[in-house]
VMD Tcl script that draws the C-alpha trace (Angstrom):
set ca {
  {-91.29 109.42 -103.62}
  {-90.10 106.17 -104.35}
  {-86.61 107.36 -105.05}
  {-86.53 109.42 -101.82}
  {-87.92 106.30 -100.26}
  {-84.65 104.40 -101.97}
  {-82.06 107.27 -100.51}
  {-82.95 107.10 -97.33}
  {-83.03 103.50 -96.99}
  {-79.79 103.28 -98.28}
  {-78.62 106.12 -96.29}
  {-79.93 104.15 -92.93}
  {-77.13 102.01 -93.77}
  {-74.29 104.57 -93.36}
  {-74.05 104.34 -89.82}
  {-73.60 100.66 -89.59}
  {-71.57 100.22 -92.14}
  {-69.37 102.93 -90.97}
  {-69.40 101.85 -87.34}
  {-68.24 97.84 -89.23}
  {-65.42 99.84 -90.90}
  {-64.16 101.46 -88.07}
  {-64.00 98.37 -85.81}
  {-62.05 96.13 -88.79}
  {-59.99 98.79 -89.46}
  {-58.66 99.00 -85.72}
  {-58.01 94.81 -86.21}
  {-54.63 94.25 -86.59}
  {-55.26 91.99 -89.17}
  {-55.04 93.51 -92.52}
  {-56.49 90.96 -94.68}
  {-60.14 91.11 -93.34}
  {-60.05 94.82 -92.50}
  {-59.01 95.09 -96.35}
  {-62.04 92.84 -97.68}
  {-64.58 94.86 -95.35}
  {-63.12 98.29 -96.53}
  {-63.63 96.75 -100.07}
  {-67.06 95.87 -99.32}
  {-67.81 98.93 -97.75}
  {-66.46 100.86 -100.75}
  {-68.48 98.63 -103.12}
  {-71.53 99.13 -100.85}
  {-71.05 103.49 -100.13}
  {-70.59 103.31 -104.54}
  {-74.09 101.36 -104.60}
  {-75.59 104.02 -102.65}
  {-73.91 106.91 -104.77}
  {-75.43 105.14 -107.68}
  {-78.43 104.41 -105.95}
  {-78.75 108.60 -105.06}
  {-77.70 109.39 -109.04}
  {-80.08 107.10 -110.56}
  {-82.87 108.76 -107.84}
  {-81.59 112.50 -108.67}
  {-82.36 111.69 -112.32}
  {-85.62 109.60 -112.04}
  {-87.11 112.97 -109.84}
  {-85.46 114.93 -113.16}
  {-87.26 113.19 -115.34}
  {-90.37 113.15 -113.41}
  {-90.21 116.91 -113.29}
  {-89.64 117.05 -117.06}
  {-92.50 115.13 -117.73}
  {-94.63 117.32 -115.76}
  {-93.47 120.50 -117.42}
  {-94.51 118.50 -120.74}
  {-97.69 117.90 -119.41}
  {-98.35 121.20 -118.43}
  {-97.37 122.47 -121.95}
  {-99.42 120.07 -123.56}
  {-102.57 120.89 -121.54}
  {-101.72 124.71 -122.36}
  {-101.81 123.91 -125.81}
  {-104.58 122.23 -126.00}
  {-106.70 125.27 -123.75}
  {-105.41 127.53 -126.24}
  {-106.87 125.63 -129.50}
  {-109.79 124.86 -127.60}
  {-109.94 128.87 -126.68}
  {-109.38 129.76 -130.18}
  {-112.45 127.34 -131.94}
  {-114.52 128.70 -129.41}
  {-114.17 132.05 -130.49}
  {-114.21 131.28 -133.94}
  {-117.52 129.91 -133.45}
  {-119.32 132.89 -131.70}
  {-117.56 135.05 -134.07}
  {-119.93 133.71 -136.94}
  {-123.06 134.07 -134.42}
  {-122.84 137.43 -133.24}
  {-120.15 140.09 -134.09}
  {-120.10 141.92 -130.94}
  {-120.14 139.54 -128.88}
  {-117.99 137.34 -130.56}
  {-115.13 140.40 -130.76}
  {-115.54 140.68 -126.52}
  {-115.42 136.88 -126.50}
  {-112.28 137.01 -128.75}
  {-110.79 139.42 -126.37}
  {-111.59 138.28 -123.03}
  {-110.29 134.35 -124.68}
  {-107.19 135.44 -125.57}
  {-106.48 137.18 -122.25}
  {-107.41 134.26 -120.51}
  {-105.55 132.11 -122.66}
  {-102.00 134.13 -122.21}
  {-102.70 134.09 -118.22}
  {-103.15 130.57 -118.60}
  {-99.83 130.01 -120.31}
  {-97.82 132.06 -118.19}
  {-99.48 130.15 -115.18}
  {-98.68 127.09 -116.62}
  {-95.08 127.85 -118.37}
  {-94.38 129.16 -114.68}
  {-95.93 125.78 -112.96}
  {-93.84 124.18 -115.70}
  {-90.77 126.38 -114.67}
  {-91.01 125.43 -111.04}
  {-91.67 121.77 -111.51}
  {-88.58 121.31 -113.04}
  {-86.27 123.36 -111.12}
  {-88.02 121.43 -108.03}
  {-86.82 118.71 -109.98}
  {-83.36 119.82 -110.08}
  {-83.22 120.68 -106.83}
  {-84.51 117.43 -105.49}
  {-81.74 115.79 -108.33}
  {-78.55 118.33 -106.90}
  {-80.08 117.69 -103.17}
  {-80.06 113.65 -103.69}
  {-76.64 113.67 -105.78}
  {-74.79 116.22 -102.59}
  {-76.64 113.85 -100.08}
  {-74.76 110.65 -101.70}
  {-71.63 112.58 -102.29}
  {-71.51 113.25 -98.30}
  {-72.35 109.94 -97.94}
  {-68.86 108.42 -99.79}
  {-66.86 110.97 -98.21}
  {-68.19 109.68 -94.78}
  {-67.75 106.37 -95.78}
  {-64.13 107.08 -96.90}
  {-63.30 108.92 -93.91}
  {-64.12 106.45 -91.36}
  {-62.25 103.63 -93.13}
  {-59.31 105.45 -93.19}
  {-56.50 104.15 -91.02}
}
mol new
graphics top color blue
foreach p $ca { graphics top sphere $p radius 0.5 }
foreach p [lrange $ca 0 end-1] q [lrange $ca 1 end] { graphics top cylinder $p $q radius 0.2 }
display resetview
């Protein structure tokens, strides 16, 4: 969130900056119309940079959650297997429905989680490709209204 927060407050900048570039660049005067298009350039290249660093911070973000959720999985599983283990040497019936019912539980739980894992990072992706295009447009906007 605080890298969306970053994008679109450097995106509320677009307009005015665009709106400064179009005025200088109908100046006559070529000298400050050339130092504002540099400025703008050097400001729309902050904000690409600004979107990229964003797009890879929600990346990472979602790669850390898929790590968490593989972690945790692991863990339920190892926890799932002692478990069994130990009504196995109480009861042998029991224990071998336990065993059962565990491991089915356990696999369910994996695939839930590999999928949650799945989805958080192509979320994360998405969010990156969505935040790169969004900065992208933004340059090419930028670049368009400061030419002559």
């Amino acid at each position: 969130m605080k890298a969306l927060s970053r994008i679109t407050r450097s995106l509320t900048l677009v307009p005015p900056l665009l709106a400064a570039g179009i005025a200088l660049a109908a100046c006559d005067e070529k000298g400050p119309a050339e130092k504002a298009g540099q400025k703008i350039d050097q400001k729309v290249e902050q904000m690409k940079q600004d979107a990229e660093r964003a797009a890879q911070e929600a990346k990472d973000k979602a790669n850390q959650a898929a790590e968490t959720v593989r972690t945790a999985t692991q863990r339920a599983l190892e926890e799932a297997e002692r478990k069994t283990d130990e009504a196995a040497a109480g009861v042998r019936d029991l224990a071998s429905q336990a065993q059962q019912r565990a491991a089915e539980v356990a696999r369910q739980a994996q695939q839930g989680a590999e999928q949650l894992g799945k989805d958080a990072v192509k979320a994360g992706e998405e969010a990156a490709g969505d935040a790169q295009s969004a900065g992208e447009r933004a340059v090419e906007g930028a670049k368009e209204a400061v030419k002559p």
